[in-house]
N, C-alpha and C positions, 0 to 999 in steps of 0.2 A: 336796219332790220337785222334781228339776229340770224344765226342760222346754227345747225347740230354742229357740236366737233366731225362727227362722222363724213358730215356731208363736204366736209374742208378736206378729206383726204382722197386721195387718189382710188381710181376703182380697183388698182392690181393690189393695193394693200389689203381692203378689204375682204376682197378673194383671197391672200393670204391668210390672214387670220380666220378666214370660217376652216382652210383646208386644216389648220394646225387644231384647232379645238373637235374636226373630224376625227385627226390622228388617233387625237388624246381619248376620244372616246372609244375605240377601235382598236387602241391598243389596252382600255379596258375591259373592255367584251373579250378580245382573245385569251388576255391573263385569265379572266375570270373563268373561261371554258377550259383553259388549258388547264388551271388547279384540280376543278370539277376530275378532266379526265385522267389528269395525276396519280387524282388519290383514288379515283378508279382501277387505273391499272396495279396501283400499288397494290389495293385490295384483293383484286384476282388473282395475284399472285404471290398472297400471302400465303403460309403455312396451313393457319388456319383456315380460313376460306376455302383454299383448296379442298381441304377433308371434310369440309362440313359439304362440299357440291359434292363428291364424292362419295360422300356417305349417301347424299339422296339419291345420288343417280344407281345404284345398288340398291339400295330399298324400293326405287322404282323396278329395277329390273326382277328384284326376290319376288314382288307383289304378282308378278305374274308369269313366273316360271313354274311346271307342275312337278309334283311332288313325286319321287321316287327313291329307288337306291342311287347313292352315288357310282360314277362308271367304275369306281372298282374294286365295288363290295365283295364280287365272289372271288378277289384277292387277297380277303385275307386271310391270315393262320390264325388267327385265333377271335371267339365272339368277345363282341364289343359289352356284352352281357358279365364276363368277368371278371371280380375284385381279386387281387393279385392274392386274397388267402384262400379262393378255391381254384386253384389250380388242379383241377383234377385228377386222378389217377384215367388214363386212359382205357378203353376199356373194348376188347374185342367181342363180338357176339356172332357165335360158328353155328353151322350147320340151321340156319333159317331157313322159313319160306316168307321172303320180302316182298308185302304188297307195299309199291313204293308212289302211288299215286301218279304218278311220271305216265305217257301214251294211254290219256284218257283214264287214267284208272283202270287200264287193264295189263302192266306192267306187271307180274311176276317172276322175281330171281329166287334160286335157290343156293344159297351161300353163305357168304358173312358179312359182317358191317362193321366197320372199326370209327370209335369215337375219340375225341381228341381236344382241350382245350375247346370245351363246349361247341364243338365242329362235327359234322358227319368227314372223315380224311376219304374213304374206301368203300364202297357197298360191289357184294357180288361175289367175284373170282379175285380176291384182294391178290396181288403177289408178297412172296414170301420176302423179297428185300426190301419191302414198305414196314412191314408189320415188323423185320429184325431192327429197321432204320428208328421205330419209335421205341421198341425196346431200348433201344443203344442209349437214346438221348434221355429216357426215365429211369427210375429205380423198379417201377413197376407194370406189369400190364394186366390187365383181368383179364379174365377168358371165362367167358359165359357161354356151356353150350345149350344151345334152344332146342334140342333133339328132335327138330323139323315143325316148331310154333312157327305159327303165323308170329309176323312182326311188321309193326304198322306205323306211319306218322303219327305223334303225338294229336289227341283230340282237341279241336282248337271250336272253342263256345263262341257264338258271333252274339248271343243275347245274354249277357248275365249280369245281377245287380251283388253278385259274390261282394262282401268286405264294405259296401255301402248301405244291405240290406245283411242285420246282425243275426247270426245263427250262433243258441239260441235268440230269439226275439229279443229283445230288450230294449225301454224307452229311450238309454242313452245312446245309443247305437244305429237309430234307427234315419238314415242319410239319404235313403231310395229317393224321396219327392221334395222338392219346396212347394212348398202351398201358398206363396206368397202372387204369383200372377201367373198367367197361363204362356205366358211369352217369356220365356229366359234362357235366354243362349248364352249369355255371359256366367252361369255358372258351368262348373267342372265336378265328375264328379270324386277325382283325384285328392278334392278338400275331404270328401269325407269317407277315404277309404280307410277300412279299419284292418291292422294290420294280424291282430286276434281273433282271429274267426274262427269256429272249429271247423267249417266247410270246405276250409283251403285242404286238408289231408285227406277229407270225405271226395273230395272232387277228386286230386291228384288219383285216387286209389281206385276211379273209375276209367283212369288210363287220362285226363280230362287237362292238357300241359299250357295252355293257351286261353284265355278271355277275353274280351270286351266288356268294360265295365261301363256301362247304362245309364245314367239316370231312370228313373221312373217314366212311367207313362199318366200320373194325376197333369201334366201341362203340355202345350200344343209343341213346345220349344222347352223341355226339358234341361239342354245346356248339353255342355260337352264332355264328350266318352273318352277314354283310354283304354291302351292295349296292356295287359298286363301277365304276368309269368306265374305260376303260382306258386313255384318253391318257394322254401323262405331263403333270405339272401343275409350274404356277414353283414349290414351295415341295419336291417332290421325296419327297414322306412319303406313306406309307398312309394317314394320317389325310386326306389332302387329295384323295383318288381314290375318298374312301366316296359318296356316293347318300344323302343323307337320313338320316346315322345315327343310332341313338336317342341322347335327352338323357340316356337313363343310361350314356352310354358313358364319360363319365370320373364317375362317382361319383351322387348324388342329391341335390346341390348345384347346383339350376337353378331356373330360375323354371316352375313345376307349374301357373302360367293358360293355359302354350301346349299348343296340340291335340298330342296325343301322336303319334311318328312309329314307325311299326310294327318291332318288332323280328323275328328271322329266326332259328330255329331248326334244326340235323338230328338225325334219330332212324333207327334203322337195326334192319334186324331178319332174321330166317334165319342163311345158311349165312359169312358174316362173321363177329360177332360170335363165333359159337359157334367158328370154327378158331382163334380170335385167342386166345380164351378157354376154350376146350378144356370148352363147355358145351354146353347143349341147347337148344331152342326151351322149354323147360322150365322151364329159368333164367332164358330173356332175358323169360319173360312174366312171371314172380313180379320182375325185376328192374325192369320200368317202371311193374309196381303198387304196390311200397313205393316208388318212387322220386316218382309223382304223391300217392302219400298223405301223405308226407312234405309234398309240396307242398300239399296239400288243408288240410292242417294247420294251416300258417302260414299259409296265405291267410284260412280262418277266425276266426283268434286276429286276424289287421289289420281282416275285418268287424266283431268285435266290437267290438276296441276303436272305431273307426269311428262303428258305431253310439251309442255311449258319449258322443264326440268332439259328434255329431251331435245328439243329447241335449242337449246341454247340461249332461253328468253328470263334468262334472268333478271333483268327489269322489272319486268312484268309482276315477277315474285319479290320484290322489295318488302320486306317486314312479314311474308308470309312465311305459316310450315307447314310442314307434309297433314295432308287433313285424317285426323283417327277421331275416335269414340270409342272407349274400352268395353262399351257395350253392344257394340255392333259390330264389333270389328271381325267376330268369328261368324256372321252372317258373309260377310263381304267375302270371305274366305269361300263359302257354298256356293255364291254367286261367282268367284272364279275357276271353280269345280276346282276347289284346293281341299275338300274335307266328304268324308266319306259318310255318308246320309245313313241312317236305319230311322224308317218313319215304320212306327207302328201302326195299321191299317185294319182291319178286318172285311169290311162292308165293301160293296161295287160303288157305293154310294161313295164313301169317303175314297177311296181309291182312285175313283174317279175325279173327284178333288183335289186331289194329290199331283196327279197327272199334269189337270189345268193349269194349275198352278206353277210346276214344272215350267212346262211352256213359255207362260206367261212374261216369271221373271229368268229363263232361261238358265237350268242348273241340274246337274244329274242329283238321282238316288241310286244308291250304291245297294240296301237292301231296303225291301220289305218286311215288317215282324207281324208273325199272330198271322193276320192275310188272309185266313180262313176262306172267304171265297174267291179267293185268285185264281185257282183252276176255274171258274166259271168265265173268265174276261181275259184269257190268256191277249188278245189283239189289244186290250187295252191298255197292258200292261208295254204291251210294245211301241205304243207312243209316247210312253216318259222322255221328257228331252234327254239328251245325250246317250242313250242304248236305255235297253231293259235290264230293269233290276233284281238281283237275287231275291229269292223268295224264301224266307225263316218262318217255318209252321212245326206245328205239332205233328203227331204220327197218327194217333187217334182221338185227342183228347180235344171236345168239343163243347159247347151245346151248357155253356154253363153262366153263357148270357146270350142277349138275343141275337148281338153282332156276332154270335160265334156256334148260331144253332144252324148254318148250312153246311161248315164245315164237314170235311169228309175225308176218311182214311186214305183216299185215292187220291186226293190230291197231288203229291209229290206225285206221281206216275205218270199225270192231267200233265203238268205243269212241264214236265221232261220232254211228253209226246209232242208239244207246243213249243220246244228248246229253248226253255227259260231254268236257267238257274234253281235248284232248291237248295236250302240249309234245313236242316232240323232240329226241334227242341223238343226239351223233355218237361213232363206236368208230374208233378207231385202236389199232396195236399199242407197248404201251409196257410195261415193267418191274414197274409199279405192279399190289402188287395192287389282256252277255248274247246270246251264238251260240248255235246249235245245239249246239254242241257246245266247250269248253276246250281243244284239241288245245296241247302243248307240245314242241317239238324239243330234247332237253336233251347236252350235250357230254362232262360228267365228265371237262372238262379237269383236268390233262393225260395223264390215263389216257384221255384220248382228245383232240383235236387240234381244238377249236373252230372252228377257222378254215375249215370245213367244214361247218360246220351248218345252213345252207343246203341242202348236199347231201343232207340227210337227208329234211327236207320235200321236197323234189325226189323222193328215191326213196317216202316217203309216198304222194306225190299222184300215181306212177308207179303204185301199187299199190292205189290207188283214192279214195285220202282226196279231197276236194272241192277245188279249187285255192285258193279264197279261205283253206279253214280251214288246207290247208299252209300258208300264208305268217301266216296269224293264228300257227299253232304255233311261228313265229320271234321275235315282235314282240307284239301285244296281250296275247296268252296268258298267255305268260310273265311280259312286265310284269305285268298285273291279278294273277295267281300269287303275284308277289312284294311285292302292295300300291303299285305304282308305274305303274300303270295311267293316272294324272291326270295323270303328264307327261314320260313313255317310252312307245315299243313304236306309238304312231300320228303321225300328220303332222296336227297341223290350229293356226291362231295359239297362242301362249302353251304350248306344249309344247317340251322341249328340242331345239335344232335339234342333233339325231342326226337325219342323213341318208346314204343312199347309194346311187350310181348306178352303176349295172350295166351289163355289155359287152353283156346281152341277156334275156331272159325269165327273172325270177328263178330259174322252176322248171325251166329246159332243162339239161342236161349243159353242166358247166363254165362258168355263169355265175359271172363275175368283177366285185370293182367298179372302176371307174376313178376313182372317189374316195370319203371315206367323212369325213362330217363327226362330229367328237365336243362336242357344245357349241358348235356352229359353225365349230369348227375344222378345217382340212383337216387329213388324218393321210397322205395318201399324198403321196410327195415328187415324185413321177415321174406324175402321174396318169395313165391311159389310153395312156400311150406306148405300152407293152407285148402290149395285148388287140385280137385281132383282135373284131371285132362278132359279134352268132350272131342267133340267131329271135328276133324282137320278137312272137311269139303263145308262147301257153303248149302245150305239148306235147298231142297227142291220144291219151292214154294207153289200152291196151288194157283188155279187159273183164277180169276174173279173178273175175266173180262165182261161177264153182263152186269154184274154189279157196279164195275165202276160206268158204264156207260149207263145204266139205271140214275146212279148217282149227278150226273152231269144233266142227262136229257129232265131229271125232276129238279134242278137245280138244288141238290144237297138234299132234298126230304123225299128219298123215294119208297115206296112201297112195302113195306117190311113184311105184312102178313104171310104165313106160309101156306103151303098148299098142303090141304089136308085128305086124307085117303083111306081106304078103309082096309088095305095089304099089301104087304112088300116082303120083296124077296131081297134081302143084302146077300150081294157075293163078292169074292175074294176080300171076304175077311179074316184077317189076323187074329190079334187078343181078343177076346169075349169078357169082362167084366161083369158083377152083378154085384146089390147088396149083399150079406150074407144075412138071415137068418135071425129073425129079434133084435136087429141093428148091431149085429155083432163088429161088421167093419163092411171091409169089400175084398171080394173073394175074385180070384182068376179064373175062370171057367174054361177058358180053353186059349190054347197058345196057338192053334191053328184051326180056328171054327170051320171056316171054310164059305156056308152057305147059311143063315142066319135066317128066318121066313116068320114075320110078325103078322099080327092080325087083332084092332081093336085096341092096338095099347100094347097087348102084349107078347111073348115070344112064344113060339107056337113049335118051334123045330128046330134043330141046331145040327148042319151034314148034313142033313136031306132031308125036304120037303115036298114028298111026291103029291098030296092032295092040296098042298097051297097052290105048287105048283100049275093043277089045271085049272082052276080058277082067273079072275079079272085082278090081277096082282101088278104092281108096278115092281120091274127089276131096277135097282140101284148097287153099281158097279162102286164098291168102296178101293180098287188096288191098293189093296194091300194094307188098309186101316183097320182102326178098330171101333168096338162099343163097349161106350163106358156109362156106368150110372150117371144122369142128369147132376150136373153141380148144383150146389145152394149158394147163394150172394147172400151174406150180411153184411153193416157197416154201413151201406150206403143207402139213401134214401129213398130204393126203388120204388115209383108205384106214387110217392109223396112230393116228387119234389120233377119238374119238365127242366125249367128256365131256372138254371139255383136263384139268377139275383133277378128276376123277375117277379116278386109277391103275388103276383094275379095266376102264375101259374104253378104254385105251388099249392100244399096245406097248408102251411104256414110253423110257426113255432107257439108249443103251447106254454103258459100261462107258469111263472115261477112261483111256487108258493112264497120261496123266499125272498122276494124280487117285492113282495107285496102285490095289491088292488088284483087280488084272486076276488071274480066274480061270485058274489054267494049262490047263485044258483045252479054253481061247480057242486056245491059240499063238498061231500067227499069224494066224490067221481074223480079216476085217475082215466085220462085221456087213453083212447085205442086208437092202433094204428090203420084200422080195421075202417074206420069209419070216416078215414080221408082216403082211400087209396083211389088211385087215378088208373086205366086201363091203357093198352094204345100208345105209350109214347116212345118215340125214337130207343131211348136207351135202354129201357124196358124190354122192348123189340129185338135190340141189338143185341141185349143181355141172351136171353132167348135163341136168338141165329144162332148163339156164342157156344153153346152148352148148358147154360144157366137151366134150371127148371124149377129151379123153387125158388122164390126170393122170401127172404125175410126182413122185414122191414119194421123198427120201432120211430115212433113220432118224435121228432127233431124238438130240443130243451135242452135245459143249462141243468139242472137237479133233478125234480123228478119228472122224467119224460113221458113216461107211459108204457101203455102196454103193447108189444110187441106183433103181430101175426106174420103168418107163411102166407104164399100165396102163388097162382102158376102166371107167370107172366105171358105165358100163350094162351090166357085166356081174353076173350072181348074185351069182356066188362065183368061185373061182381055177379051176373044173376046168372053167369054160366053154369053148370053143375061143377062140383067140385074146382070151380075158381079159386077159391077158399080152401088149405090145404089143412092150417090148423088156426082158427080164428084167434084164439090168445094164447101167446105162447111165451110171453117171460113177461117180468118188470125190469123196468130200464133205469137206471138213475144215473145221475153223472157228478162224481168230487174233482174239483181238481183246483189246482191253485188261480188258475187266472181267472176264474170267478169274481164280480163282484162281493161278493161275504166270504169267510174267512173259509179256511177248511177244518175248523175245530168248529164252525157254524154250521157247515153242511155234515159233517160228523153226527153230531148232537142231533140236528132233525134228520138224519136215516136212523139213529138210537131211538127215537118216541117213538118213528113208525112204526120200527120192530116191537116194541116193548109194550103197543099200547093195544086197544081191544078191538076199538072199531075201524071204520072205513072201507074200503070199496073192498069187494070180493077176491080182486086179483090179489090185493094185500092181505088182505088175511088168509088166503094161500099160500103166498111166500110163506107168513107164519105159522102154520102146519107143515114146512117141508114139502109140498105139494107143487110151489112154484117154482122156479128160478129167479132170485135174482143177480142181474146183469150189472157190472156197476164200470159205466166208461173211467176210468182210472190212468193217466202213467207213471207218475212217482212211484217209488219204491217203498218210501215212507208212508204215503196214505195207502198204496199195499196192507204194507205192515199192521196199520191200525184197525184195517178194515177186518185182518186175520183175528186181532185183537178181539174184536167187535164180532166175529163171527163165534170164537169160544165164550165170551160174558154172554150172547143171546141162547147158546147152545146149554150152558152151564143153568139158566137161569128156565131154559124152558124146559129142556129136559127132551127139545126134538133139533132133527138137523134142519140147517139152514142153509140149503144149496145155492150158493153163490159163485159167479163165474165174473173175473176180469175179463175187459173188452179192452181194447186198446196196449195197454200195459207193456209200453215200448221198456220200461225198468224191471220187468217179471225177471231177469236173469241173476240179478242182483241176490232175490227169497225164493230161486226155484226149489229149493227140498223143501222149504217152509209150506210153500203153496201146496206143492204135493200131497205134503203130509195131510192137511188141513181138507186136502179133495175135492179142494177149488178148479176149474176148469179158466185157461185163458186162451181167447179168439184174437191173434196177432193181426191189428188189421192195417198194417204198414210193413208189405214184404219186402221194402225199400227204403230202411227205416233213416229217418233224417231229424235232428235235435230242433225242430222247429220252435219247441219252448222251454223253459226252464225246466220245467218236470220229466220233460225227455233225454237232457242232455247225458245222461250214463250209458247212451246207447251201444248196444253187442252190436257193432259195425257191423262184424260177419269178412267173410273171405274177399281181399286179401290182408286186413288189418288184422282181423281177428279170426283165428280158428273155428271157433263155434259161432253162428248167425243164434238169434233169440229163439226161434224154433227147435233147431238141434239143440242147445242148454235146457229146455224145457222137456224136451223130448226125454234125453238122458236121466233127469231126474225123476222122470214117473207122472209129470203132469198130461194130464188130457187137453191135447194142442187141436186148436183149430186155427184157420184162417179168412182175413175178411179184406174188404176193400173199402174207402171211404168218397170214394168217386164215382157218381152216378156213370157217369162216359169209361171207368175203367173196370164195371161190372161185368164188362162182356170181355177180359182180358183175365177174369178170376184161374183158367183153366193155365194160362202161363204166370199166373202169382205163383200158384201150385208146383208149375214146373221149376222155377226158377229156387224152389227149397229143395226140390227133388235133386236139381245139377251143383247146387252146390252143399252137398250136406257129408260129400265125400265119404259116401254111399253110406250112411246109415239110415236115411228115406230110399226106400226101396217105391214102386210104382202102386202098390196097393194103397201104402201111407200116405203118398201124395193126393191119393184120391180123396182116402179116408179126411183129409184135412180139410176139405171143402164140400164133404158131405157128412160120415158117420159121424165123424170127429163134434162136427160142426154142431152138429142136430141133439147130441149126447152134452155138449157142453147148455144151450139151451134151456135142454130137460123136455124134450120132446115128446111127451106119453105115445106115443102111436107109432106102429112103425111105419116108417115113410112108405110111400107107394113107390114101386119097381120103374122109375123113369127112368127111362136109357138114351143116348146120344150115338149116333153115328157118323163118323169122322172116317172121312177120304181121305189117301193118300200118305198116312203115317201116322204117328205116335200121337196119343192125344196131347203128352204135353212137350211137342216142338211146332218150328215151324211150318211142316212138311204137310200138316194135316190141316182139312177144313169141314167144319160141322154141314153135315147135308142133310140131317133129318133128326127130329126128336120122336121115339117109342114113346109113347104118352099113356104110361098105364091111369094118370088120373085125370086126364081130359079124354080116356076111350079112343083115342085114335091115333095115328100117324101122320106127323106135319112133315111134308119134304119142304127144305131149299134149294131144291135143282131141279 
């Protein structure tokens, strides 16, 4: 029988043999683990490897450190701002009064300020071996005395689209929106800042040294803001005019140990978005929750790994990298409160979406813009995640869509009382669509005209805001807003020396500056020539506390109508004003009336009223104001127009001949304005409370608009008696280049008009001389033609042909020409801004220019009036006027200023009749400052007396 070899050998052998083929395996496994941990170790401990953990464990740490100054920034000597060929001359400025934003804003020194390598070195009681120690080490020092000007931090804009939104307008320039999707955080809007702008000198010259550059509000997620300077700088580039711009601005390739510098986001929401995008508030909400979750997302998946990183779990991370998305990655940034929020808002509605949302994916808002009813929801405002946010509105300028028809002058006031933050901005008309309180003055340049923004916290602190937090809402506010708070927006050493000094009390009407440092550098070429001086005290602004509580308890729409009376006795009045005499102008009646006693409309006694006296008379204590003839409003579409972008609430616009599909059963009917007018509404009203008493108004068109009427805006309705001041009072037409058809097209048919026989009556008035016509115009050139055209029709007919430019921001260009010819022009931008082509020759006015369009026109003999093109800035007509009056360095005297918004006005027109004796009585001071407030209109052509008090 056979048997195995195996089974022939002893049992210890075979136990041998399995222990040795154990070995062998055993000392496989260990080699094998041992190579493994080998080249493990070797790896950890390589060069590279090392810097590559290194790098991430820094980019972890950078992801979520917050953004500031580094610890020691206010160590240095000189701004980080300058290129080693402006080196400055340094430059001392003696004998100030320095409001220095510092203890609330209520900080004033009386001294000097020495500037230095774009630095503030000194402010105050400088000593004398400081100021000999910079002499030593210069060739030179300036020495500017202020002879006791106010001097102020440079004005710092928290809302403006300056350099991405082109002034003039232009298609290639125009950067303000992408229209491509309503969610875009990945754009900037530093691609398409233009470095040519005529706005950047128009701004500076409004004292205005600091911005925020915005994208648009057409998308819910507009993209990302920057901070930027507005000199111009030696290298000539965007890049070189930012403010501390983030390290990720060219990629994520920088050194992640420095303290992170805050990035700048807009987000936008309501009635925007939804026209641009033909959506709902419906969509815009689902559209910033997938768009934050998306970001939630990623941010998440970078903790993790992070956390990983931070472990020491490098295993874990085998073949992985740091998780990004170059389009969400400045979302992630919001979500770890690394970027400074400005959501445009108006509505409680969207605001309150805003909030939610807040919450939801847990992230502050830095400010509010537009906001219009935020003083309504002040508590609401206070549960946005991480604090409440600055609030960026206008002063008065409202009601020009419906998300913005609550709005209210009082707000900033609202808004302080409730210790929230305001900034403020300024509205002009263009083409486009730790305090008590954060107040913010904001511009929405160039959809509004920066160079002004000052004027706003003026009209703020007119209407009751605190004086310190007006002036905070130009400068700290808005800096701290924009996270630039440590070396913008206040005056004290080691801040950027942006300063600038003023013709007179920041917050008085028509304060100008006479220089304006940007980094130490002077920016105005002509300093102070220009600007007469004004009030070195701040204004004594009037009470309006039932008004703004009126305002609140009706939630922005309250009660306008006034109270009307059948006699009153005005005392302690000042000036007495009156028309003069066949509409000769406006005459001074008396420089201390004293006791003033009307009855029915009209003035009944002036010094003493013994028989009004015993009579049922209401006494109205004016201290110390005066009465002036009722103003007139042209320009704007009183009476025609509630809701501008609302069509249901307006007239509408009529019918272009040239434009074509003119209905035939027009013929020849040229539209009145007469026959849309609307009674009753808000700014009408407000116009009215304002001093306004006669509005004139022609129907809104491209060419030929129509015909014109007067009208008393304190009337009901049309069927009041004398509502109706003068039913047709001019013809309207409008040339200008941005027209559809050419301007040799619109030329040629106002030539047939004139030249030919028939058509509506008001036209064959104009040609008998009988009519005016009005022609909205601002080139200088179609000027020109029109003077052309005014002698071939004169030459040809053998009568005159009264014609008046409106608009005519270029009249300065042909003032003797117009003169000569006895043209009349109605200026109706007393803030004049090159919004287009046709405008861009503009007479800046003081401090650029010597003479403003007014005074050049004045000087040469033309008959000036003035007007306003903003229904919401009709009731601010009486401070357009003032505002030529303060700066005309005194050749407008106080009768001329009147004259310019009544007699002036009425005579340019051609208004056959002479206007009726309406008078206006203003409490508390000068009709054209702040000091004073309209408390009742004489009403000689509605027979009565209207109080507002």
């Amino acid at each position: 029988m056979g048997s195995s070899p195996l089974s022939t050998r002893p049992p210890s052998r075979r136990w041998a043999h399995l222990l040795i083929l154990f070995a062998i395996a055993l000392v496989y496994i260990i080699l094998f683990h041992s190579s493994t941990f080998i080249s493990s170790t070797y790896s950890r401990s390589s060069p590279q490897e090392f810097a590559r953990r290194s790098q991430i464990l820094s980019k972890c740490a950078y992801i979520r450190a917050q953004p500031g100054p580094p610890p020691n920034f206010h160590a240095r000597t000189q701004s980080d701002r300058l290129a080693e060929s402006e080196n400055t001359t340094p430059v001392l400025v003696r004998n100030a009064t320095i409001w220095t934003a510092a203890n609330d804003g209520h900080e004033v020194l009386t001294g000097d300020l020495l500037m230095h390598r774009g630095l503030i070195k000194a402010i105050g009681n400088i000593p004398l071996s400081l100021i000999r120690q910079v002499e030593s080490r210069n060739m030179k020092l300036e020495v500017i005395d202020a002879h006791g000007a106010w001097v102020t931090p440079g004005i710092v804009d928290l809302h403006s689209h300056i350099g991405v939104g082109s002034a003039p307008q232009l298609n290639g320039a125009g950067d303000t929106n992408s229209r491509k999707a309503p969610i875009l955080p990945w754009l900037r809007s530093i691609d398409g800042l233009n470095t040519h702008d005529a706005s950047y000198e128009l701004a500076m010259a409004g004292g205005v040294t600091t911005a925020q550059i915005l994208p648009g509000s057409a998308n819910n997620i507009g993209g990302q803001a920057f901070i930027m300077k507005l000199r111009p700088t030696a290298e000539r580039s965007p890049s070189s005019m930012l403010l501390e711009p983030p390290y990720t601005l060219n990629g994520s390739h920088f050194d992640h140990t420095l303290t992170p510098r805050w990035r700048h986001m807009k987000h936008a929401c309501g009635e925007n978005p939804s026209r641009v995008y033909g959506m709902t508030r419906l969509d815009s909400g689902w559209n910033f929750r997938a768009a934050y979750d998306s970001a939630r997302k990623l941010r998440d998946a970078q903790d993790d790994f992070c956390a990983k990183v931070e472990s020491d779990s490098w295993d874990d991370l085998a073949g992985k990298t740091f998780p990004e998305e170059l389009q969400w990655e400045s979302l992630v940034d919001v979500l770890r409160g690394r970027v400074k929020l400005s959501v445009h808002c108006y509505e409680a509605v969207d605001l309150d979406g805003i909030v939610r949302l807040t919450n939801e994916f847990e992230f502050p808002v830095a400010s509010f813009h537009h906001a219009g009813e935020t003083y309504l929801v002040p508590d609401l405002l206070k549960k946005t995640w991480g604090g409440t946010p600055a609030i960026a509105l206008f002063a008065s300028n409202f009601r020009k869509k419906r998300e913005a028809y609550r709005g209210s002058e009082f707000a900033p006031r609202v808004l302080a009382e409730h210790g929230i933050d305001v900034v403020m901005k300024f509205l002009t008309v263009c083409n486009l669509i730790s305090l008590p309180t954060n107040l913010c003055l904001q511009s929405d340049h160039p959809v509004v005209n920066s160079r002004y923004l000052l004027h706003e916290a003026a009209q703020a602190h007119y209407y009751g805001l605190d004086p310190a937090l007006a002036l905070l809402s130009v400068t700290h506010t808005p800096a701290t807003a924009m996270g630039m708070g440590h070396r913008i927006g206040m005056l004290r050493p080691g801040y950027d020396a942006d300063v600038v000094i003023w013709s007179s009390h920041p917050l008085s009407l028509a304060s100008t500056p006479t220089q304006v440092y940007i980094d130490g550098i002077p920016q105005l070429s002509l300093p102070g020539h220009y600007i007469a001086k004004g009030p070195t005290t701040p204004p004594r602004t009037p009470n309006f506390d039932s008004e703004k509580m009126a305002a609140v308890a009706h939630e922005g729409i309250p009660p306008l109508e006034p109270r009307s009376v059948h006699s009153v006795i005005f005392v302690n009045v000042s000036r007495l004003y009156v028309r003069g005499d066949d509409s000769s102008g406006v005459m001074l009646v008396s420089e201390q009336a004293g006791l003033v006693g009307v009855e029915d409309g009209r003035v009944v006694c002036v010094g003493q009223c013994p028989d009004l006296a015993e009579g049922d008379v209401d006494i109205v204590n004016l201290e110390g104001g005066t009465i002036t003839p009722g103003l007139t409003s042209f320009g704007a579409p009183l009476g025609l127009v509630e809701i501008r972008l609302e069509p249901s609430t307006n007239d509408g616009s009529v019918h272009n001949p040239l434009g074509g599909d003119l209905p035939a059963i027009l013929g020849d009917t040229i539209m009145r304005a007469q026959d849309g007018l609307m009674f009753g509404g808000q700014n009408l009203l407000l116009a009215y409370r304002s001093g306004v008493t006669t509005a004139i108004t022609a129907p809104s068109g491209t060419f030929l608009q129509g015909v014109s009427t007067a009208f008393s805006p304190g009337a009901a309705h049309a069927g009041v008696e004398n509502a109706s001041v003068v039913d047709e009072v001019a013809l309207h037409v409008g040339i200008s280049m941005s027209s559809r058809v050419s301007v040799s097209t619109q030329v040629a048919a106002l030539r047939n008009m004139l030249f030919g026989e028939d058509g509506d009556k008001v036209l064959r008035s104009v040609r008998k001389g009988k009519t005016t016509l009005v022609v909205d115009v601002e080139s200088a050139d179609i000027m020109a033609t029109l003077l052309r055209l005014k002698d071939e029709y004169e030459a040809h007919s053998g009568r005159d042909l009264r014609m008046t430019f409106a608009g005519a921001t270029e009249a300065h260009i042909l003032a003797h020409e117009i003169a000569k010819a006895g043209v009349s022009v109605i200026v109706t931008q007393s803030k004049l801004f090159p919004s287009t082509w046709e405008q861009q020759r503009i007479l800046a006015g003081p401090p650029i220019t010597e003479e403003s369009l007014v005074t050049a026109l004045l000087k040469a003999g033309v008959n000036v009036a003035i007007g306003v093109l903003e229904e919401s800035n009709a009731r601010n007509t009486r401070f357009e006027a003032g505002w030529f009056l303060f700066t005309s360095n005194g050749l407008i005297d106080r009768t001329t200023a009147l004259a310019l918004a009544t007699t002036n006005l009425e005579k340019a027109l051609g208004m056959q009749r002479d206007m009726p004796q309406d008078l206006v009585a203003y409490r508390g001071g000068d009709v054209f400052e702040f000091e004073a407030k309209a408390v009742g209109v004489i009403s000689e052509t509605l027979g009565r007396i209207d109080l507002f008090v």
